[in-house]
C-alpha atoms as one frame of an Amber mdcrd trajectory, in Angstrom:
protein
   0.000   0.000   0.000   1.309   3.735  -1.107   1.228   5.854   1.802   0.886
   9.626   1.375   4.737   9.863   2.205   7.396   7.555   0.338   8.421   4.677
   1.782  12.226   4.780   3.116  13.779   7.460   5.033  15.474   8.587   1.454
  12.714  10.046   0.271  11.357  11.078   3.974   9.031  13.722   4.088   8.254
  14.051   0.300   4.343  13.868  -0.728   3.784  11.793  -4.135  -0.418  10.801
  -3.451  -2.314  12.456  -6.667  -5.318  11.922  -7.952  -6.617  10.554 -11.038
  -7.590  13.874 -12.436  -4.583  15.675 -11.452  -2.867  11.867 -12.889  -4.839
  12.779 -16.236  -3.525  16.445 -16.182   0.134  15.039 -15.720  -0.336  12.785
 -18.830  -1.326  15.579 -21.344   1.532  18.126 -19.675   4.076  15.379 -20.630
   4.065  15.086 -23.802   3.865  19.223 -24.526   7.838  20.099 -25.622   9.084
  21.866 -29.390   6.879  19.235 -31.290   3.931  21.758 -31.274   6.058  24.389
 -32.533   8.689  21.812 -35.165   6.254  19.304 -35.824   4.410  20.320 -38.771
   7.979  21.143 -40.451   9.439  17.446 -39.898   6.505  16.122 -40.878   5.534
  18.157 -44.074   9.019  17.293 -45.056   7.933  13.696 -45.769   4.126  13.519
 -45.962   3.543  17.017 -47.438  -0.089  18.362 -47.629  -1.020  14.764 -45.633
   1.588  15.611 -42.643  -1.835  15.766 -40.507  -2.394  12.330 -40.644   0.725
  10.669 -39.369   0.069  12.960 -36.171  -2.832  11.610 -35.956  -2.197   8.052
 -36.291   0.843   8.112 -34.400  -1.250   9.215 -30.909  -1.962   5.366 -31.127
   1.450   5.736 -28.912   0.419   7.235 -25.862  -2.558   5.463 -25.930  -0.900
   2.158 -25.904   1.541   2.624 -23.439  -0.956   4.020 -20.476  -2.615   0.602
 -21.057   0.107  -1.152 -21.582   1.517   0.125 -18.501  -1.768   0.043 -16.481
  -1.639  -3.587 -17.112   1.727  -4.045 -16.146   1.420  -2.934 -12.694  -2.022
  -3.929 -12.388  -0.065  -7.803 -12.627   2.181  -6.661 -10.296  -0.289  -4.937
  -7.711   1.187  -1.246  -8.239   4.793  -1.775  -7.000   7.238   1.497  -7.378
   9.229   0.953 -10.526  12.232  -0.115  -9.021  10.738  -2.692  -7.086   8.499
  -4.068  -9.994  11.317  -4.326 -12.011  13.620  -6.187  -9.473  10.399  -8.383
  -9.136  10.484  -9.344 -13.418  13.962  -8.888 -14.291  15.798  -9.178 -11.025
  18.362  -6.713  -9.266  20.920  -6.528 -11.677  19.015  -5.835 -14.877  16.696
  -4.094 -12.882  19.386  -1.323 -12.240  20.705  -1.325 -16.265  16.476  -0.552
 -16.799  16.628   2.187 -14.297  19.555   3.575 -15.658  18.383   3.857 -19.111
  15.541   5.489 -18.342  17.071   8.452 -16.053  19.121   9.011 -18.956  16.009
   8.914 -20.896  13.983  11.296 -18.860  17.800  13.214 -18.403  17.799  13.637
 -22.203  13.971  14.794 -22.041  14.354  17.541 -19.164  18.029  18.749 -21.426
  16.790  18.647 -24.703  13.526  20.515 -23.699  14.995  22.919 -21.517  17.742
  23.899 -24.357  15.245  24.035 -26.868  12.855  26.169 -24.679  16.230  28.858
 -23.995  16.464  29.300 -27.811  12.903  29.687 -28.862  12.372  31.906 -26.434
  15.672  33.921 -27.438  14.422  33.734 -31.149  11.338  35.241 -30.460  10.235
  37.613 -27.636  13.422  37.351 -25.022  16.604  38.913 -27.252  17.595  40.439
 -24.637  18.256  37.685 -22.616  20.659  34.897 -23.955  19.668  31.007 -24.026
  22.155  30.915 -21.025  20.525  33.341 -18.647  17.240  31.495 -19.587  18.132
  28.029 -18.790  19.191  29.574 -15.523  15.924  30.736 -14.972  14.172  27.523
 -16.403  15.851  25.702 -13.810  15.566  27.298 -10.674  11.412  27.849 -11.497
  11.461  23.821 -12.167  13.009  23.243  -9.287  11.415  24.897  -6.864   8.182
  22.641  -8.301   9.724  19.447  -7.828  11.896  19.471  -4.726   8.899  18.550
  -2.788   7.145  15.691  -4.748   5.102  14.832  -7.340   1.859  15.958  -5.268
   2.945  19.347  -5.875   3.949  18.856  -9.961  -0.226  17.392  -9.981  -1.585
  20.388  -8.499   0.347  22.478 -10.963  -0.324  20.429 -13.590  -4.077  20.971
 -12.624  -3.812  24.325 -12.017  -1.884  25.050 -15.549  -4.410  23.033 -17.917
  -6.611  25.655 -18.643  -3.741  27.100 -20.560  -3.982  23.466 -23.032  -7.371
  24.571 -24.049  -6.662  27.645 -24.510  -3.526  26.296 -26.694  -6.085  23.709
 -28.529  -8.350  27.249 -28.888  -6.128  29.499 -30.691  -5.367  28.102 -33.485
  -8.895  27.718 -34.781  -8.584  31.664 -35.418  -7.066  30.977 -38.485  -9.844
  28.928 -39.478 -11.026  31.474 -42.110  -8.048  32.296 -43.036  -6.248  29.676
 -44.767  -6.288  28.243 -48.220  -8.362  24.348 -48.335  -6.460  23.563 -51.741
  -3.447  23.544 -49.262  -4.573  20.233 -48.197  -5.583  18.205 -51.194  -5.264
  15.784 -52.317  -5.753  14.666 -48.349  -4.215  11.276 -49.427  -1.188  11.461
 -51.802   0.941   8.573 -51.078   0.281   6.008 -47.938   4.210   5.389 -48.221
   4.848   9.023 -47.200   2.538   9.282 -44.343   3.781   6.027 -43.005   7.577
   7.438 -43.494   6.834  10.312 -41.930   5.022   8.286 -38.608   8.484   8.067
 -36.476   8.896  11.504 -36.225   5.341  12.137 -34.769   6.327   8.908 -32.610
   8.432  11.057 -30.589   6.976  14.094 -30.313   4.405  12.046 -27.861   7.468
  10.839 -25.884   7.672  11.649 -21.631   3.876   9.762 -21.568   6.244   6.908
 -20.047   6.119   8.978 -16.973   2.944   6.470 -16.592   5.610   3.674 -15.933
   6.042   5.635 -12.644   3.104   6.839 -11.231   0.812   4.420 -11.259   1.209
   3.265  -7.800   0.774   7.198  -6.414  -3.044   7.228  -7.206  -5.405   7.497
  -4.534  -7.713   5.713  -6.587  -7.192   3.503  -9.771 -11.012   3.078 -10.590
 -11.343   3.641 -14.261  -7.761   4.890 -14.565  -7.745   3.777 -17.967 -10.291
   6.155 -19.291  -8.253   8.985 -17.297  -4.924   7.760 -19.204  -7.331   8.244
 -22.818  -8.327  11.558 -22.570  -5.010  12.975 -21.380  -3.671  11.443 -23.992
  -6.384  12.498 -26.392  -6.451  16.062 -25.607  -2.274  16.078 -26.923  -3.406
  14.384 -29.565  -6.042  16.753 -30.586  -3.662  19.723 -29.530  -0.766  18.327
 -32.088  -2.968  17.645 -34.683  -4.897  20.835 -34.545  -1.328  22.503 -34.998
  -0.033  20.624 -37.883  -3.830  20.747 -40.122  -4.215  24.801 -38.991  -0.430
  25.024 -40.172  -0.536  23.178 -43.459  -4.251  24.931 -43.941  -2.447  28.333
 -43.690   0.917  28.003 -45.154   0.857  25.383 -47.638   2.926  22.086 -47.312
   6.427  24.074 -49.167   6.125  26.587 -46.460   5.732  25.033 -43.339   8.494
  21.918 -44.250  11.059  25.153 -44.817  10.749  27.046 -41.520  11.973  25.861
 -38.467   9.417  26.948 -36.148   5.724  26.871 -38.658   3.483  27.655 -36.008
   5.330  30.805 -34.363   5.459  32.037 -37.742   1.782  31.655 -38.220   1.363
  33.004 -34.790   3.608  36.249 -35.736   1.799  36.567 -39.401  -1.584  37.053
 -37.253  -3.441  40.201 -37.037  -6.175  40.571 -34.069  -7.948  43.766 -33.115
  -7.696  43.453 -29.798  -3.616  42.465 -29.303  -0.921  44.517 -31.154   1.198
  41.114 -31.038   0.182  38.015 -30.802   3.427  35.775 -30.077   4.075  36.788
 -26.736   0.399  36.094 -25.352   1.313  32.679 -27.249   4.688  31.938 -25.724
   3.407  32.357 -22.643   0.906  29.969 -22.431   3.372  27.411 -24.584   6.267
  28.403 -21.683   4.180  27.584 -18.557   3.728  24.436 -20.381   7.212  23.818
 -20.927   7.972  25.102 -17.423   5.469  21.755 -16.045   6.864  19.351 -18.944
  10.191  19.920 -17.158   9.353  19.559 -13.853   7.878  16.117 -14.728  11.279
  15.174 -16.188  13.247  16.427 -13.428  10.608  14.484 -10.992  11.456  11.177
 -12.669  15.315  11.766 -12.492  15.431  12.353  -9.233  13.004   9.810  -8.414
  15.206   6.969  -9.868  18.388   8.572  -8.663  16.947   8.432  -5.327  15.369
   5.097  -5.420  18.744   3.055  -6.491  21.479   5.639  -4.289  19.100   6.051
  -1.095  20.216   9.206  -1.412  17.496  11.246   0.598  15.127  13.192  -2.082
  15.797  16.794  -2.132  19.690  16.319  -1.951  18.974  13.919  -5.092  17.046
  16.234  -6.704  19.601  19.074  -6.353  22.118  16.425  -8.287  19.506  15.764
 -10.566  18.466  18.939 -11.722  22.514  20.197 -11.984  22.990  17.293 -14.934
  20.161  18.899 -16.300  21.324  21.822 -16.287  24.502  21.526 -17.377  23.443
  19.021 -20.289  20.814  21.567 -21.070  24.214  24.096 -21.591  25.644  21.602
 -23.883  22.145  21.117 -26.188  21.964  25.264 -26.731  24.129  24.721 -29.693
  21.549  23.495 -32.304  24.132  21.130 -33.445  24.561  19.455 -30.091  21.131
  18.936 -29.440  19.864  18.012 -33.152  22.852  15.416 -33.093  22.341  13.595
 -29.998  18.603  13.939 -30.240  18.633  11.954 -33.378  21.263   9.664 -32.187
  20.240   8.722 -29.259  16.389   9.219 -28.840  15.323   6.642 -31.413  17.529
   4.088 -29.393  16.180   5.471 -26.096  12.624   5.116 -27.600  12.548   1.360
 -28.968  14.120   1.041 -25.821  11.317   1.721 -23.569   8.962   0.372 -25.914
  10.679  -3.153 -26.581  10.667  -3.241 -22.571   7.050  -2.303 -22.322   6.061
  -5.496 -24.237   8.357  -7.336 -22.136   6.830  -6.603 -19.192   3.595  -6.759
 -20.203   4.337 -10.556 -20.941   6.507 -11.523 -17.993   4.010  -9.497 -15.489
   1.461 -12.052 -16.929   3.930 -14.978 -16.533   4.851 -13.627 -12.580   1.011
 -13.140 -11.834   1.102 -17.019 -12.913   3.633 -17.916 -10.888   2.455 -16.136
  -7.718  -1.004 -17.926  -7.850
């Protein structure tokens, strides 16, 4: 049984209980990073006018791996990671899983962070380099997960007003945009199929599910709670890339780095002057929660296999992240190792998911 406190005086004093809607709210946060803002260029780049559709499809991923990992620990009667893993793998491999994913999440929190520092240095900050942003980034996410994952749910709850308002926006350029842009809606299945991996990981950091499962005060229907978190991203990221390609044309959008903040800046609205900073905002207290999620599972795992107590771990934790999150500024860096070692990080998790889905059947067995 999950008390309100973790279990083991390394993690004394530190509140992870949530509930399923704040669990829900967690969900959709996750999987909010650059995609809504790069997205519709990677994937216009391969599926053209059709780039919609992989986004689409590809939300089968989140979807499947809240069940997935519902099932999992439902087999295993909602044991912390660590310990469900030592239960179907045993210590030692047990400890090479846990590794790989805090560098997983590690990579998540960086990459994120970095990416955050120069969008926001692109576009309404100048005056402020990626740096002193990071800096900022950092201390903000930190302050929201030093004391548990209770505290990143109420945010999370408090902050997803700002999603509809995300979903919302958009639709003002309804009107506006050109419906030739998107025919023929089918060109090539090939292409949209191609172009699927990309949108793959844009819905990556919904394997925080892996982790919180056993932090619920109640698991009743928990599965229809993991659908619509996961829907509502789903809806957000396709909303993005149809509204973009709708607007811009497929040429357009696969050319510029950032589609949407160039739709956003091409906008003209009576009542604002400028649009992208109203924008960035709402996209930036995202990031600021997507973060703190990552950060939460870092130290979470770091603290779980050193016994180092929680906040001291989460002070370590948060200092790789912020000095990887220095080395990703470069676009080089982070466009490199992102596409070097994200893929592998991502079959990964998702090789290990089916995995444990069949040996948690195979232990339930057993334990019979």
């Amino acid at each position: 049984m999950i008390n309100d406190m973790i279990k083991g005086d390394y993690m004394k004093d530190v509140s992870n209980k949530i509930t399923r809607f704040q669990y829900m709210f967690i969900i959709q946060a996750s999987m909010i990073g650059l995609g809504i803002l790069s997205l519709p260029s990677s994937v216009c780049d391969v599926a053209q006018q059709s780039g919609w559709i992989p986004t689409l499809l590809s939300g089968v991923y989140p979807l499947f791996i809240t069940f997935v990992g519902y099932i999992i620990h439902r087999n295993a009667k909602f044991l912390d990671f660590v310990q469900l893993n030592n239960k179907l793998y045993g210590k030692i491999l047990s400890y090479v899983i846990c590794f790989v994913f805090f560098v997983y999440f590690l990579l998540q929190g960086s990459l994120v962070t970095a990416g955050f520092a120069n969008v926001l240095n692109f576009s309404t900050t100048k005056f402020l380099s990626p740096y002193s942003i990071i800096i900022i980034t950092i201390l903000l996410t930190f302050l929201s997960t030093n004391e548990g994952l209770t505290n990143i749910g109420r945010l999370a709850e408090f902050l997803f007003p700002l999603t509809v308002l995300l979903i919302i926006l958009p639709l003002y350029f309804i009107n506006r945009g050109d419906s030739t842009n998107l025919l023929p809606i089918i060109s090539d299945y090939k292409l949209i199929l191609k172009a699927m991996p990309d949108t793959f990981f844009s819905y990556s950091g919904v394997e925080i599910c892996f982790f919180i499962f056993p932090f619920l005060t109640s698991k009743k229907k928990i599965n229809i709670f993991s659908a619509i978190g996961s829907l509502i991203t789903i809806t957000l990221y396709t909303i993005v890339v149809f509204i973009t390609i709708y607007y811009c044309g497929f040429n357009l959008t696969s050319k510029l780095q950032y589609p949407l903040l160039y739709l956003i800046a091409s906008s003209e609205i009576p009542v604002l002057s400028n649009f992208e900073p109203l924008f960035i905002f709402l996209w930036g207290a995202k990031i600021f929660l997507t973060v703190s999620i990552s950060g939460f599972i870092v130290t979470y795992i770091f603290s779980q296999v050193t016994k180092i107590p929680y906040y001291k771990s989460c002070i370590v934790s948060f200092g790789l992240i912020f000095l990887l999150s220095l080395f990703f500024v470069p676009d080089y860096n982070r466009t490199f190792f992102a596409g070097l070692l994200i893929p592998i990080m991502f079959i990964f998790v998702f090789l290990w998911s089916l995995i444990s889905l069949l040996l948690s059947f195979i232990r339930k067995g057993v334990s019979k």
